[in-house]
PLY file of the C-alpha trace (Angstrom):
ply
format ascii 1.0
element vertex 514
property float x
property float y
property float z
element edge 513
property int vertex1
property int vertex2
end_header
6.56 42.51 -11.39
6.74 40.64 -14.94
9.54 38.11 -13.10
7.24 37.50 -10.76
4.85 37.09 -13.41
7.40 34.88 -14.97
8.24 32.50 -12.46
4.67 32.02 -11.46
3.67 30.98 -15.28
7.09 28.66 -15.20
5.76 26.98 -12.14
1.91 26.80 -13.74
3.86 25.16 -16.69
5.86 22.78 -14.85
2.78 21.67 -12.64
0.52 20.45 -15.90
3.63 19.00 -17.68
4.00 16.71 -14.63
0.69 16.41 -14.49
0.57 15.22 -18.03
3.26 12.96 -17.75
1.76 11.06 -15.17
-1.64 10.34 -16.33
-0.63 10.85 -20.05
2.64 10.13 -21.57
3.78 7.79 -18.74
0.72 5.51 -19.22
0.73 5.75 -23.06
4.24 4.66 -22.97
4.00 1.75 -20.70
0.35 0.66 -22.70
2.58 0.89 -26.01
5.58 -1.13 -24.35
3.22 -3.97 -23.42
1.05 -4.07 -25.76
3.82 -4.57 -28.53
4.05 -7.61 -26.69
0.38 -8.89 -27.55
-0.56 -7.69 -23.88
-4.20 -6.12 -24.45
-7.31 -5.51 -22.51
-10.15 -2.52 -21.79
-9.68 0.90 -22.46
-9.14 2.90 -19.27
-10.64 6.21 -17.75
-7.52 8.82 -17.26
-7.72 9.31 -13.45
-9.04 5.93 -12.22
-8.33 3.32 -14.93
-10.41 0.32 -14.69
-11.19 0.36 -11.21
-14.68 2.06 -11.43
-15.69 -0.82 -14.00
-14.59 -3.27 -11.84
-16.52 -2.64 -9.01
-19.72 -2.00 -11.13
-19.28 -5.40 -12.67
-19.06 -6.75 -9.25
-21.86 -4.78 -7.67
-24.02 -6.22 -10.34
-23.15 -9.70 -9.90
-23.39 -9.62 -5.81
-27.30 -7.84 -6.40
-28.39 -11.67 -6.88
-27.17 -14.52 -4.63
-26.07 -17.88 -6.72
-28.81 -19.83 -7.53
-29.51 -23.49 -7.58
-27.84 -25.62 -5.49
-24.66 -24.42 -3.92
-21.57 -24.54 -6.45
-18.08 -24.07 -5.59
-17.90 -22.46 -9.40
-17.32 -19.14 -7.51
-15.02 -17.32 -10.12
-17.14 -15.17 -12.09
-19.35 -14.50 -9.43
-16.56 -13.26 -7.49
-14.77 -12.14 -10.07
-16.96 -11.19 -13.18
-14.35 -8.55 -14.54
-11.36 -11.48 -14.77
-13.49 -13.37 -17.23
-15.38 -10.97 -18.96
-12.02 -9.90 -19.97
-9.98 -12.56 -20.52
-12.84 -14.32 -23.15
-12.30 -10.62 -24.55
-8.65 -9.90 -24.73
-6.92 -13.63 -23.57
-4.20 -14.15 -21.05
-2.50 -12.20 -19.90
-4.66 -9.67 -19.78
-4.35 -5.85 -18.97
-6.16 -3.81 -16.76
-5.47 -0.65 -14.87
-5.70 0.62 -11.69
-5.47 4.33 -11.54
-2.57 5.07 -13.58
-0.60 1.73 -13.35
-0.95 -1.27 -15.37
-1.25 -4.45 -13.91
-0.74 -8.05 -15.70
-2.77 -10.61 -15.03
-0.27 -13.56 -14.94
-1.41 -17.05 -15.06
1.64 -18.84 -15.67
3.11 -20.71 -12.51
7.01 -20.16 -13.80
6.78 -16.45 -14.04
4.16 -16.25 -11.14
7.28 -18.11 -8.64
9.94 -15.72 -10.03
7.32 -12.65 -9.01
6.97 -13.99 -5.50
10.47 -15.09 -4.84
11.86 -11.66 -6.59
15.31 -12.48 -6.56
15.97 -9.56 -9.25
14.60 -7.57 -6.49
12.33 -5.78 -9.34
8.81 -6.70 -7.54
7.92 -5.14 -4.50
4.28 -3.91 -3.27
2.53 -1.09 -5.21
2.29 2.36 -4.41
-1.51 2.44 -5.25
-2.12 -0.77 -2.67
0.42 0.84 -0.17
-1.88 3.87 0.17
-4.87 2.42 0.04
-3.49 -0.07 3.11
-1.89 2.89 5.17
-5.43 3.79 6.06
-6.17 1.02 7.59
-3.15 -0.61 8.65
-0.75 2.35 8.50
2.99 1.62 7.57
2.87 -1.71 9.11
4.53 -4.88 8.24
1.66 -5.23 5.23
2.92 -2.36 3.72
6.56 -1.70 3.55
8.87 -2.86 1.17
13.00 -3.30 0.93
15.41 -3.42 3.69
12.63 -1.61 6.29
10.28 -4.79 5.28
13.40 -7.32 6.34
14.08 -5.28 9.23
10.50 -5.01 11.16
10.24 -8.94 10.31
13.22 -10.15 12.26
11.71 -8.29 15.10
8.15 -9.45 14.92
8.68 -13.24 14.00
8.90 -14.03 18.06
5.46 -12.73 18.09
3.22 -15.48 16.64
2.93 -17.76 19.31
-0.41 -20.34 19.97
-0.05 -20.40 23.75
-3.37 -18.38 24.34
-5.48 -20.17 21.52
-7.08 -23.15 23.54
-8.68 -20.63 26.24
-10.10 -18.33 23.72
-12.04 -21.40 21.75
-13.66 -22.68 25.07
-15.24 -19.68 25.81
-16.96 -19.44 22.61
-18.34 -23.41 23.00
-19.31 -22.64 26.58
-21.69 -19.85 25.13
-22.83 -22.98 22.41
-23.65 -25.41 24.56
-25.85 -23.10 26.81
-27.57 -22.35 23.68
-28.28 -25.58 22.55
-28.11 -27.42 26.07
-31.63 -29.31 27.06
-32.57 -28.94 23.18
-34.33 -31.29 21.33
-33.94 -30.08 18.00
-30.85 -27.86 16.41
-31.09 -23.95 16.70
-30.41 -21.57 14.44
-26.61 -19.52 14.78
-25.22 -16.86 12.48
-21.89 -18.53 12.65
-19.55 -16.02 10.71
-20.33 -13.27 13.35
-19.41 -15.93 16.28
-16.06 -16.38 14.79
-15.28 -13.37 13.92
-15.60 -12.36 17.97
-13.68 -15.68 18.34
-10.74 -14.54 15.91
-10.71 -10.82 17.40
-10.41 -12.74 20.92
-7.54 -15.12 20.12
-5.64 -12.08 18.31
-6.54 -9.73 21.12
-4.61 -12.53 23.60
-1.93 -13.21 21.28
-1.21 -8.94 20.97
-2.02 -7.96 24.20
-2.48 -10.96 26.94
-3.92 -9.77 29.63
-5.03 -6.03 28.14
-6.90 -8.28 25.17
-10.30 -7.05 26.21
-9.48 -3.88 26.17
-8.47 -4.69 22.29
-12.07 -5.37 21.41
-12.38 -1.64 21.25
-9.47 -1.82 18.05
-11.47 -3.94 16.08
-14.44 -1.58 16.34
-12.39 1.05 15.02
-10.18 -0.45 12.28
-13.54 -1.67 10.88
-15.08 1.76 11.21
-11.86 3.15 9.25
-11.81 0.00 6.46
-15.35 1.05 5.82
-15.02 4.58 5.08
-11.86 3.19 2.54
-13.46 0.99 0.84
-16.52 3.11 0.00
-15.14 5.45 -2.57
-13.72 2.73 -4.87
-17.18 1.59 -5.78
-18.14 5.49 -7.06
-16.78 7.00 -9.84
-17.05 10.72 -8.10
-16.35 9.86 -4.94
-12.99 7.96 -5.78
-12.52 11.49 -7.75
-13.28 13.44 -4.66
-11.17 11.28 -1.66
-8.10 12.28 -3.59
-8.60 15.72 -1.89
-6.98 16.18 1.79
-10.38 18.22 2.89
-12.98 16.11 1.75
-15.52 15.01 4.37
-14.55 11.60 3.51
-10.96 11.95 4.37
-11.79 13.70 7.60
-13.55 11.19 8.89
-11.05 8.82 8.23
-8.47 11.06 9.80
-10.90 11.04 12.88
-11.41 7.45 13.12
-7.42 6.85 13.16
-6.74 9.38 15.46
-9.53 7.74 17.82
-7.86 4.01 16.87
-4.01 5.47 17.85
-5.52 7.15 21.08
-7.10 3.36 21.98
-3.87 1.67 21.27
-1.86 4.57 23.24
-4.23 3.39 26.20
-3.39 -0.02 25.83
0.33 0.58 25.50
0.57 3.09 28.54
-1.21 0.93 31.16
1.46 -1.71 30.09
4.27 0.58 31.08
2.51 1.55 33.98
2.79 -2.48 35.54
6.20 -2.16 34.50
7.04 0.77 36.33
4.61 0.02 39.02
6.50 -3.15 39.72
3.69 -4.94 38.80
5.17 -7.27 36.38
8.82 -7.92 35.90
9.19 -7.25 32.07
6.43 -6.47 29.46
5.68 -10.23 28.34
5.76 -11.93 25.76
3.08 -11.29 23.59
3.51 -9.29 20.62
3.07 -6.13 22.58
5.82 -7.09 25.06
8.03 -7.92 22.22
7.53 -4.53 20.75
7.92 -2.50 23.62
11.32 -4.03 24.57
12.15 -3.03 21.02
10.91 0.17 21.36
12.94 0.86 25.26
16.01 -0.84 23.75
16.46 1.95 21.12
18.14 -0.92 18.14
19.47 0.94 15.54
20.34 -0.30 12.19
23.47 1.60 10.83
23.66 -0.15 7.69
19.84 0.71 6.88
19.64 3.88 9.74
16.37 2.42 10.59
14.93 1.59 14.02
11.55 0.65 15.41
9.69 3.52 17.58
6.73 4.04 18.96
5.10 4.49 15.68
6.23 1.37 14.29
4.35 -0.11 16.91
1.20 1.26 16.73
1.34 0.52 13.12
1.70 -3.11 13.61
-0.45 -3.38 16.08
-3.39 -2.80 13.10
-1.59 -4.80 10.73
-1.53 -8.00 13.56
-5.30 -7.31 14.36
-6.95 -6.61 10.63
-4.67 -9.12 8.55
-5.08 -11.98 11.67
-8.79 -11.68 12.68
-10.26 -11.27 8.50
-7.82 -14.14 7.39
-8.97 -17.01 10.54
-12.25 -16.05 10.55
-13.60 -16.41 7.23
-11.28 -19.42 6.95
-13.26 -21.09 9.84
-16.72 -19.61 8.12
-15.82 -21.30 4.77
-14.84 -24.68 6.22
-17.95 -24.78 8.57
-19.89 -24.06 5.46
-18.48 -27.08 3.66
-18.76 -29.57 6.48
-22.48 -28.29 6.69
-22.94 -29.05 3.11
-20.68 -32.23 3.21
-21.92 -34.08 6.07
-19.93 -37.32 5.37
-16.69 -35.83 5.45
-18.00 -33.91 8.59
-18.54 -36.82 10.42
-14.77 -38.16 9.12
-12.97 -35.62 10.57
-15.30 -35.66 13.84
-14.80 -39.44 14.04
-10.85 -38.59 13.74
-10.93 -35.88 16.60
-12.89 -38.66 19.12
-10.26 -40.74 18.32
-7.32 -38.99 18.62
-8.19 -36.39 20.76
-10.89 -38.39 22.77
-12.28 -35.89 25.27
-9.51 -33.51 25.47
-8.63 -30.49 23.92
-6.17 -30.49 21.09
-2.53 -30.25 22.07
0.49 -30.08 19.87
1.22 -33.54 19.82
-2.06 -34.39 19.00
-3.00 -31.68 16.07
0.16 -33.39 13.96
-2.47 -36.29 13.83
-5.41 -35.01 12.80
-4.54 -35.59 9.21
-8.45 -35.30 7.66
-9.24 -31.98 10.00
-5.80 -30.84 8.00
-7.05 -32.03 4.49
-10.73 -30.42 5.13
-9.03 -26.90 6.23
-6.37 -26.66 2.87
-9.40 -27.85 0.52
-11.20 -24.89 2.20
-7.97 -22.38 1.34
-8.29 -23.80 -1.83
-11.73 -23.38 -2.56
-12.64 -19.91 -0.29
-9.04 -18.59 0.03
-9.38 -15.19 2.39
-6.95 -12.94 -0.30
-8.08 -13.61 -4.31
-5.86 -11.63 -5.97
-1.92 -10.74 -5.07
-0.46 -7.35 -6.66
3.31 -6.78 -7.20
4.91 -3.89 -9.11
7.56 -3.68 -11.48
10.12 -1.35 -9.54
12.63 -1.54 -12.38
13.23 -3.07 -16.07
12.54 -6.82 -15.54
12.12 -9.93 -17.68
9.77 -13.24 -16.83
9.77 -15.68 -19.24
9.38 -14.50 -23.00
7.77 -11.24 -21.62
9.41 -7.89 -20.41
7.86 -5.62 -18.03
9.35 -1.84 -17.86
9.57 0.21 -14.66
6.36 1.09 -13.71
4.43 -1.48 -14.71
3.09 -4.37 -12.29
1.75 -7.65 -11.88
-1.70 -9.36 -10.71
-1.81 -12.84 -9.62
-5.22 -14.34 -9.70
-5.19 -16.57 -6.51
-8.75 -17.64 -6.47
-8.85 -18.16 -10.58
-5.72 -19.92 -10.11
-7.05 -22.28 -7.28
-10.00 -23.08 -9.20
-8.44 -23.87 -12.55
-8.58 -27.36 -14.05
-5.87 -27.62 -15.61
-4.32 -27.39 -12.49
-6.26 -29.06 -10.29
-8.10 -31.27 -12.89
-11.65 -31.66 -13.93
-13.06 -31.29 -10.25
-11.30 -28.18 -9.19
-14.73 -26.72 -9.05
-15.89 -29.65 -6.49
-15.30 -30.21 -2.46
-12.74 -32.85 -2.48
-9.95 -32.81 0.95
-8.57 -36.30 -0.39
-6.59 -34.49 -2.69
-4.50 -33.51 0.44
-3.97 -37.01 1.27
-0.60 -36.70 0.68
-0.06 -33.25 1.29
-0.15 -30.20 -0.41
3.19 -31.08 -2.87
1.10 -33.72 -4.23
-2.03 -32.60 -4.07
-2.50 -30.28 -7.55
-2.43 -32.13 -11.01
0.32 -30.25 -12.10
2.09 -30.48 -9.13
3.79 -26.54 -9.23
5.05 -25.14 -5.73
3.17 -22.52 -6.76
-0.45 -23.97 -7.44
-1.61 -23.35 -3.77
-1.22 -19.88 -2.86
-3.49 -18.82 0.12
-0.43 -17.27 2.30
1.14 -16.33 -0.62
5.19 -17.83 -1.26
8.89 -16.37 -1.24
9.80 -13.26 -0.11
6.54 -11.77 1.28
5.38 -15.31 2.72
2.50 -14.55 5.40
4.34 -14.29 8.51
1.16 -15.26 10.89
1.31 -19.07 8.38
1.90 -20.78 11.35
-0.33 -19.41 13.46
-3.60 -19.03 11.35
-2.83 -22.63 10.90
-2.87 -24.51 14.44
-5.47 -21.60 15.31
-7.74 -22.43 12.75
-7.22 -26.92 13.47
-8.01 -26.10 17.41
-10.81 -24.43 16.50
-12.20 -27.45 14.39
-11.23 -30.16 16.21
-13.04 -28.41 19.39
-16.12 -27.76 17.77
-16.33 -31.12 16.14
-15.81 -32.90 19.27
-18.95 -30.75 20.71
-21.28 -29.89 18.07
-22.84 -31.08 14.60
-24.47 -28.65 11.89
-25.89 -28.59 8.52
-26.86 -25.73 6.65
-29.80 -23.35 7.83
-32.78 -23.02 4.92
-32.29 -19.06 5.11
-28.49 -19.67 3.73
-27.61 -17.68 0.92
-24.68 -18.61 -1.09
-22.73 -15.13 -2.56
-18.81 -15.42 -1.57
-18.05 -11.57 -2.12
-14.67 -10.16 -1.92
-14.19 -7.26 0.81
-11.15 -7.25 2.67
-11.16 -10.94 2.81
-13.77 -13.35 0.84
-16.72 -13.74 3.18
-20.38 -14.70 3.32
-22.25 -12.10 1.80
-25.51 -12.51 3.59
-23.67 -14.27 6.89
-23.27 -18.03 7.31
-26.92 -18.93 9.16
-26.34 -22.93 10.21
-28.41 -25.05 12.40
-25.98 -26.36 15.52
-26.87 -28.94 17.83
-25.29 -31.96 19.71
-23.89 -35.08 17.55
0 1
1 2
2 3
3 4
4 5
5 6
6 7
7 8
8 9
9 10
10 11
11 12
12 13
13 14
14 15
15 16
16 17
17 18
18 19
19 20
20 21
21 22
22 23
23 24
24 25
25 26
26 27
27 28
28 29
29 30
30 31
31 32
32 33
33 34
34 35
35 36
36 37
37 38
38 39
39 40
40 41
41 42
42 43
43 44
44 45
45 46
46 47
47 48
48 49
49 50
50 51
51 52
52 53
53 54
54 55
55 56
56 57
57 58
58 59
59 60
60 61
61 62
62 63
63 64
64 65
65 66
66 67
67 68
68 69
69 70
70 71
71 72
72 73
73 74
74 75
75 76
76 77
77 78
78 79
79 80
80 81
81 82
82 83
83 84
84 85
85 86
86 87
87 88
88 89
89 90
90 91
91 92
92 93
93 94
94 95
95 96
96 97
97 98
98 99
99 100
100 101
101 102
102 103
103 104
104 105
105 106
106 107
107 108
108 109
109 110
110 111
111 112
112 113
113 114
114 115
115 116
116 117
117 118
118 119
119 120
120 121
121 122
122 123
123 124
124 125
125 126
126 127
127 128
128 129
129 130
130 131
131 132
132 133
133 134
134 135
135 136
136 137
137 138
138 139
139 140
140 141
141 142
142 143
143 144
144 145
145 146
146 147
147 148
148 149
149 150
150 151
151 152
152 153
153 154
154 155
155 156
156 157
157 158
158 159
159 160
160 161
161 162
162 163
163 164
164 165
165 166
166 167
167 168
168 169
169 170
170 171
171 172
172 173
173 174
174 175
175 176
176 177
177 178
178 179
179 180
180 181
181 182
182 183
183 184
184 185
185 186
186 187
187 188
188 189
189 190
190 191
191 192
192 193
193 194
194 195
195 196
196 197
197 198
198 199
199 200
200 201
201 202
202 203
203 204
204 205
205 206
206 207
207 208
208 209
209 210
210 211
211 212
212 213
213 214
214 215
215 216
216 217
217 218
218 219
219 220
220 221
221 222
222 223
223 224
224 225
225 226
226 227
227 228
228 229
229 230
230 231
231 232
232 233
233 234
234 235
235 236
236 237
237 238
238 239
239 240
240 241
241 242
242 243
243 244
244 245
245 246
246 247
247 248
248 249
249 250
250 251
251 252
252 253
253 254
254 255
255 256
256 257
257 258
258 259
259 260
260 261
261 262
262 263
263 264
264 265
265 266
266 267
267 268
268 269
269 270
270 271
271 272
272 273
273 274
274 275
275 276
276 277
277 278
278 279
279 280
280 281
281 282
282 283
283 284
284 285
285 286
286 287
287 288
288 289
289 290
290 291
291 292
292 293
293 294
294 295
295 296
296 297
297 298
298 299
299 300
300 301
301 302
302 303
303 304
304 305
305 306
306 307
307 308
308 309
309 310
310 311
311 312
312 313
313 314
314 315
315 316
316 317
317 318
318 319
319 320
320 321
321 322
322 323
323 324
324 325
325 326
326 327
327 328
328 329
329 330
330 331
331 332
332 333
333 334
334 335
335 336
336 337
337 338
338 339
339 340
340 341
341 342
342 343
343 344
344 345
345 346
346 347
347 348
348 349
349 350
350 351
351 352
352 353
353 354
354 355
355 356
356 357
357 358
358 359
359 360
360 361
361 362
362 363
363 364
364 365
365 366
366 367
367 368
368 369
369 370
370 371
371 372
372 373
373 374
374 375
375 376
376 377
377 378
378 379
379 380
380 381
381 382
382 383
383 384
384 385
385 386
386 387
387 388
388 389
389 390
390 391
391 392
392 393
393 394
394 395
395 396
396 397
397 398
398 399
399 400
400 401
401 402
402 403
403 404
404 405
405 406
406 407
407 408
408 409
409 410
410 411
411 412
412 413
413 414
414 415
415 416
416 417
417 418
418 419
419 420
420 421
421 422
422 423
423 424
424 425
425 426
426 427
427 428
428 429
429 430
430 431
431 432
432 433
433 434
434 435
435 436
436 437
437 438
438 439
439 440
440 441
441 442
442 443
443 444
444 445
445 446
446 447
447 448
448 449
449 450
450 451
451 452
452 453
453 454
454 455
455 456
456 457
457 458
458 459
459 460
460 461
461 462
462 463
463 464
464 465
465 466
466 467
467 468
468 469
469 470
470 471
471 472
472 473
473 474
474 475
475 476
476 477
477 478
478 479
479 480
480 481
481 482
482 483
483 484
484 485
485 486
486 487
487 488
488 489
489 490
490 491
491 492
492 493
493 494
494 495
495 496
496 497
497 498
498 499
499 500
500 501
501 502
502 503
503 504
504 505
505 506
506 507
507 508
508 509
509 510
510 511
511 512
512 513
């Protein structure tokens, strides 16, 4: 009886020591390591760091909409707690999230070295990775290392534009029987159009023919981002999620189990033409490509990895959420600043007649729409989708005069970084696509291959680039050759940060012919 008694106090012991190290000593030690080197910022809370401030700050700030006339100054509206803290404790700065420390880095040097990694020290955090596999699961988002490299040599095939052209021209036909035989402009909640635009293009481009049945993913990924995001912004509740049983976590559990049960569906009936005789192979698309990967059974030996059914389903959510958030508040943002703009609106319009005359965009002529291309990079730059990119410190590693110990990671402030002047000079804050003119080497004042970050650089490049790109200049050019629009009067302007930065309030314009 008293070893039992024994081992079961060893175990109690063992339990709160590890416990202690890891939200105690291993904190206190990287805090003292960092901080040595003048690295400061806000005291943190033991279990959740500085995330709970965060989001208060932020809740606070998106109660009110910017007022006055719309300013592109979107920083510490956005981003209240990067400020506030920085005036506090300078650059770089120090915050926490849970139990890791994070750096805010705002020098481009040590910022390239992160993103091209070539010590192979920065890799994706565990925090972010779990707070992704709910929505995405262990997609291409989310791994790191040698499984990253491998489900990327498979996938690259996948991002193709064939299917882009259709998708658009269903949206304008809906437009123009809206505003057909109409005198004066009507009113259109734009953001929602493309965002059933984006999940329609995406839905082709995964599943071709099956893409309406994708409409149904959507639904449910959104469902399940929902229920993730919600606890961050509640102290208790961020408290509480941690546990397997909470109701939270169930019904997060339930709405991925009803999202794998769609995409089993989707990828079934595709075997089923196969086998049917139907089609000759699965296609194409990024389903086809994954299924032949799947039936062909690869197996790495050096890595022992290979890509199953799982994998699949996986990246099937990271293709959908990443693709459809990304394009369509992209679109919403530059619509926005054409509205606003109207002389630079009528520019690029005047360069789509020309080049494009009637017709629809094709590849030849989207390498000459040179102002559609400035407008859409001065949106990145302005509204980039992602505002902040996290790395973590996966061993001992040195950037510049600063060393960062195992454990520790890095933040990299995209949207503070794409708004700062003394980058971009003394109008970073102001809607100006000329400073594309000669493309986007030459376009910051301090001319860094690292000033313009939307996809990100190095390593972890956004794989869909490419894509988002001619996706997002078909969709212009078509909707310039068709339409005009200025701002509604019920516009609100709040840019808030969710998964992507969007439209608080929605993007009301008023859309009629030119």
């Amino acid at each position: 009886m008293a070893v039992w008694l024994w081992t079961i106090a060893a175990l109690c012991i063992a339990l709160v020591w590890k416990g202690a190290a890891k939200l105690l000593l291993k904190p206190w030690i990287l805090e003292a390591k960092l901080r040595q080197q003048g690295i400061r910022g806000p005291p943190r809370s033991i279990l959740s760091g500085n995330v709970y401030e965060i989001f208060q700050m932020r809740a606070r700030t998106e109660a009110e909409c910017i007022q006055g006339p719309i300013t592109h100054d979107i920083v510490e509206y956005v981003q209240p707690h990067l400020l506030h803290w920085a005036k506090l404790y300078g650059l770089p700065l120090l915050w926490w999230w849970g139990t890791e420390p994070g750096v805010v880095l705002t020098d481009l040097d040590m910022i390239k070295e992160v993103l091209y990694n070539k010590s192979g020290a920065f890799w994706s955090p565990e925090w972010q990775r779990k707070f992704q596999v709910d929505i995405l699961g262990r997609g291409l988002a989310v791994v790191n290392g040698d499984e990253w490299a491998f489900r990327r040599r498979i996938l690259a095939p996948a991002f193709h534009a064939e299917k882009i052209k259709a998708s658009n021209c269903e949206m304008l036909e809906k437009w123009n029987a809206l505003t057909e035989g109409k005198d004066e402009p009507i009113e259109l909640e734009v953001c929602k159009e493309l965002t059933t635009l984006t999940s329609d293009i995406i839905s082709r481009a995964a599943f071709g023919s099956s893409y309406k049945k994708g409409h149904k993913v959507f639904e449910l990924l959104d469902q399940v981002g929902g229920l993730t995001c919600f606890p961050l912004a509640k102290r208790f509740t961020h408290c509480h999620s941690m546990l397997p049983i909470c109701k939270l976590n169930r019904e997060i559990k339930t709405a991925n189990s009803k999202l794998r049960s769609t995409l089993e569906e989707i990828v079934q009936a595709r075997r089923d033409q196969k086998l049917a005789g139907e089609i000759d192979n699965y296609g194409s698309d990024l389903l086809g490509i994954m299924l032949d990967e799947v039936d062909a059974g690869h197996h790495d030996d050096k890595t022992g990895l290979s890509f199953t059914t799982d994998s699949l389903m996986e990246e099937c959510k990271t293709f959908y959420i990443a693709g459809q958030e990304t394009s369509a508040k992209w679109l919403a943002w530059t619509m926005m600043l054409l509205a606003a703009n109207p002389s630079w609106q009528e520019q690029a319009r005047e360069e789509v007649r020309q080049v494009c005359q009637s017709q629809a965009p094709d590849a030849e002529s989207l390498s000459k729409l040179k102002i559609v291309g400035m407008v859409l990079n001065e949106s990145l730059r302005l509204y980039p989708p992602a505002v902040f990119n996290v790395r973590s410190c996966y061993k001992d590693a040195k950037l510049g005069h600063l060393s960062f110990p195992e454990g520790s990671g890095v933040i990299i402030p995209i949207l503070y970084l794409l708004h700062d002047k003394d980058i971009w000079g003394d109008d970073a804050n102001e809607f100006n696509p000329q400073r594309f003119a000669d493309g986007i080497s030459s376009a910051s004042k301090s001319r860094h291959s690292c000033a313009f970050l939307p996809f990100s650089q190095g390593q972890r490049v956004c794989l869909g680039q490419s894509f988002a790109q001619i996706e997002a200049k078909v969709a212009m050019a078509m909707i310039l050759q068709r339409f005009s629009f200025r701002l509604s009067p019920t516009y609100r302007h709040s840019p808030v940060h969710r998964l992507a930065l969007q439209p608080q309030h929605g993007l009301p314009l008023l859309l009629g012919r030119p």
